[in-house]
ZAKE-329224 format. One record per residue: residue in three letters; x, y, z of N, C-alpha, C in turn. Coordinates in steps of 0.001 Angstrom, whole numbers, plus 524288, in hexadecimal, padded with zeros to 5 digits. Example, Ala and Ser with C-alpha at 12.3 -4.5 7.8 and 13.67 -1.06 7.14 Angstrom:
% ZAKE-329224
ALA833867E9C681E788300C7EE6C81E78833907F31C81E78SER832327F73681BA8835667FBDC81BE4832648001E81EBE
This chain:
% ZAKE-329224
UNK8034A7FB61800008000080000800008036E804D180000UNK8024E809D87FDD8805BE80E847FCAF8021A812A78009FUNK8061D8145F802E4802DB81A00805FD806BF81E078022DUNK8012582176802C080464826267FF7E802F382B4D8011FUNK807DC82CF0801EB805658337B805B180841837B48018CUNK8072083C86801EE8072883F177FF64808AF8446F80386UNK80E9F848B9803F38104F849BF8083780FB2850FB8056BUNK80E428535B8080D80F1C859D48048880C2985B03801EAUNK80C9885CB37FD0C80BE585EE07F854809FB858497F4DAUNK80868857BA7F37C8072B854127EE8E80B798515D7EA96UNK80F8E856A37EA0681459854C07E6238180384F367E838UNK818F884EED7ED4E81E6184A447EDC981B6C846B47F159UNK8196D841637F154816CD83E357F64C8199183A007F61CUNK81AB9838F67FB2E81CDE833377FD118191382E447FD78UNK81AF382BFF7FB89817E2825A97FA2E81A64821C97FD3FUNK8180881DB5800508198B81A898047B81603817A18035FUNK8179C810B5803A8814A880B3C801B0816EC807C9806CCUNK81225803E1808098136E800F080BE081A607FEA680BA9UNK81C137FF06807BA820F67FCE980848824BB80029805A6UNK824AB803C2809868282E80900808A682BB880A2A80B6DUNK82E178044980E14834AD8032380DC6837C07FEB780955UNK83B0980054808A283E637FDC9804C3840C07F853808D9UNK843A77F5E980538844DB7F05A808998490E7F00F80C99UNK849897F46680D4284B9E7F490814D0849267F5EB817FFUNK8434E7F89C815E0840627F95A81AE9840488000781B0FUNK84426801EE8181F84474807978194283FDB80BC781452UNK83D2180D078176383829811AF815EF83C59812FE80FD4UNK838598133E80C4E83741817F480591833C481AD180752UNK8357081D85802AB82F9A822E88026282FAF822F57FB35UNK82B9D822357FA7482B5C824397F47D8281E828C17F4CFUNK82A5682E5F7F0478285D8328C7EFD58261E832897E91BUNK823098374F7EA018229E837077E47D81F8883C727E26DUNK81FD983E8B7DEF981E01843217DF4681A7A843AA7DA11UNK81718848E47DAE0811F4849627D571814A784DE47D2D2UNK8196184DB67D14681B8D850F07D00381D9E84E687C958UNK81C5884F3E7C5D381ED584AC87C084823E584DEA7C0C8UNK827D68493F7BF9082BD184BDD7BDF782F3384D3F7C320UNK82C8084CCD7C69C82F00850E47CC9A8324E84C167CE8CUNK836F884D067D2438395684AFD7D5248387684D027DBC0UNK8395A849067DF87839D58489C7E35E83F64849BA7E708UNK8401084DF17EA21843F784DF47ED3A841D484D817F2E4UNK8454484BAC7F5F084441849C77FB5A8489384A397FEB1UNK8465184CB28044984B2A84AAA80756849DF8467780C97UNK84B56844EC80F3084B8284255812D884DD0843308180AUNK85002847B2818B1852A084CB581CF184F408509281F95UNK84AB1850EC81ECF846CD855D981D34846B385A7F81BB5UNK84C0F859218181E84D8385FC98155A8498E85F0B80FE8UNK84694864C980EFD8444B864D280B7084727861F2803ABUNK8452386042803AF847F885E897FDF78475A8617C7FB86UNK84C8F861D27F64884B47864CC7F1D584F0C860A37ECE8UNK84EDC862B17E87E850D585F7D7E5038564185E3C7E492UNK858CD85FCF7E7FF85E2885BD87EA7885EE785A6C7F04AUNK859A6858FF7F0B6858D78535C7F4F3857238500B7F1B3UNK8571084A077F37C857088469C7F3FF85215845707EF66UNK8527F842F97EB2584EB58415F7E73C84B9283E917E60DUNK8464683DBC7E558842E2839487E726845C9834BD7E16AUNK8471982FB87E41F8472682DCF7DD8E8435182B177DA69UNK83EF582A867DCBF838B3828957DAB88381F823417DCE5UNK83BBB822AA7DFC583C4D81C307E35483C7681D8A7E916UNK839BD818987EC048394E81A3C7F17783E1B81A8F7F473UNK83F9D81F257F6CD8423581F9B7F8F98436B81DD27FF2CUNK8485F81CA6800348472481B91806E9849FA81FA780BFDUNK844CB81F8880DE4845398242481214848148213581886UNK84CC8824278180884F918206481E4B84D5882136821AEUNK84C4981E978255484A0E81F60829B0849468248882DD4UNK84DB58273082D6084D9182B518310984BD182F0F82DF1UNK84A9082F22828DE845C48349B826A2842928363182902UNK840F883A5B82B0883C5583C8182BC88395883CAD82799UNK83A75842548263883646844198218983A168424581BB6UNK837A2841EB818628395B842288123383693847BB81021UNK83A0984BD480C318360F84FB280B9C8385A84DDA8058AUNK833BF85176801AF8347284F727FCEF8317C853717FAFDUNK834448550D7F59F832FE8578C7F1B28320F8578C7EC02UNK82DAF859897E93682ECE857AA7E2D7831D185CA67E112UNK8351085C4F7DCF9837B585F957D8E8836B385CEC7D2E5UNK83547860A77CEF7834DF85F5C7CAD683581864777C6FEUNK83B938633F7C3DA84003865F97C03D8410D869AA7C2F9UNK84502867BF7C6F08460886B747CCFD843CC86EA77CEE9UNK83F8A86EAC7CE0783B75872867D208837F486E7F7D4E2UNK83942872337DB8A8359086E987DE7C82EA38702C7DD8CUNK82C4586A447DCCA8276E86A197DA9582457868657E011UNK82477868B77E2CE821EF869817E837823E786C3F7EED7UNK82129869F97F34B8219686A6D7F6BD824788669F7FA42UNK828B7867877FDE482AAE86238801348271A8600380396UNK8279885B43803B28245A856A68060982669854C4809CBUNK824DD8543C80EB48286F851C281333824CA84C298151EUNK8266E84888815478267F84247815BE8279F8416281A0BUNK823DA840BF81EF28277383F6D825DC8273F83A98823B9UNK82C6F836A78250F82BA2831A8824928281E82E428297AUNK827FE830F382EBD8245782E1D832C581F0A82DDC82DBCUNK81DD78322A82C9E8172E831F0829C18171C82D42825C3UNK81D0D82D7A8231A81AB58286681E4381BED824128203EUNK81EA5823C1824D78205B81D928268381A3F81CC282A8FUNK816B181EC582AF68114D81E2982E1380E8B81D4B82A27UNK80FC381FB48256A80BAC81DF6820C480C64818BC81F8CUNK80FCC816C581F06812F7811C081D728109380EA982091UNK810BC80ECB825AF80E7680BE782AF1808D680AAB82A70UNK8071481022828208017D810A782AEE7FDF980B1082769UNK7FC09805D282AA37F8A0801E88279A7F48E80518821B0UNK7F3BF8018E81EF47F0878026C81B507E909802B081D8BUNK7E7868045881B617E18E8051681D0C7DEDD802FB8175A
C-alpha cells in the first residue's frame, strides 16, 4: 500500500510505500515534483536548498537516521520554480507506521 502526502506548496511531495526501507532496513524517501522538466534539490542539514545542494536523482533516496527534517526544492532552467518544503522525518516515519484502514 502507498501513503502519499503532499508537504507545502503543491510543486515538490514526498512519497513513502509500506516498504520504504531498502535491504538494510535503512528509511528512502522518494520525491517528485509537478514541475515538467524541473529538478529537485534537497538538503538533509536543514539549510534551505538551492541548486548547488544536493540533487534529487529520480530514485529513492536514503535518509540516515539522525535526519530530522529533509527540505526540498523544485528548479527548472535555473530558476527556482517554487517554495521550500520541509519533511520532519518523525511525521513520515508515523505515516509509515500508521496500520492501513
Amino acid at each position: 500500500s502507498q501513503l502519499r502526502e503532499v508537504f507545502g506548496d503543491h510543486k515538490v511531495s514526498a512519497k513513502a510505500n509500506a516498504r520504504a526501507r531498502d535491504s538494510s532496513g535503512k528509511l528512502t524517501l522518494r520525491m517528485s515534483s509537478e514541475i515538467a522538466g524541473g529538478d529537485i534539490y534537497y538538503t538533509i542539514d536543514g539549510t534551505n536548498p538551492d541548486s548547488f545542494m544536493l540533487k534529487y536523482p529520480g530514485a529513492p533516496v536514503v535518509v540516515p537516521e539522525e535526519v530530522y527534517v529533509v527540505k526540498a526544492v523544485a528548479w527548472r532552467n535555473g530558476r527556482l520554480s517554487g517554495r521550500v518544503v520541509s519533511i520532519l522525518m518523525r511525521d513520515l516515519i508515523a505515516r509509515l507506521q500508521r496500520p492501513r484502514s
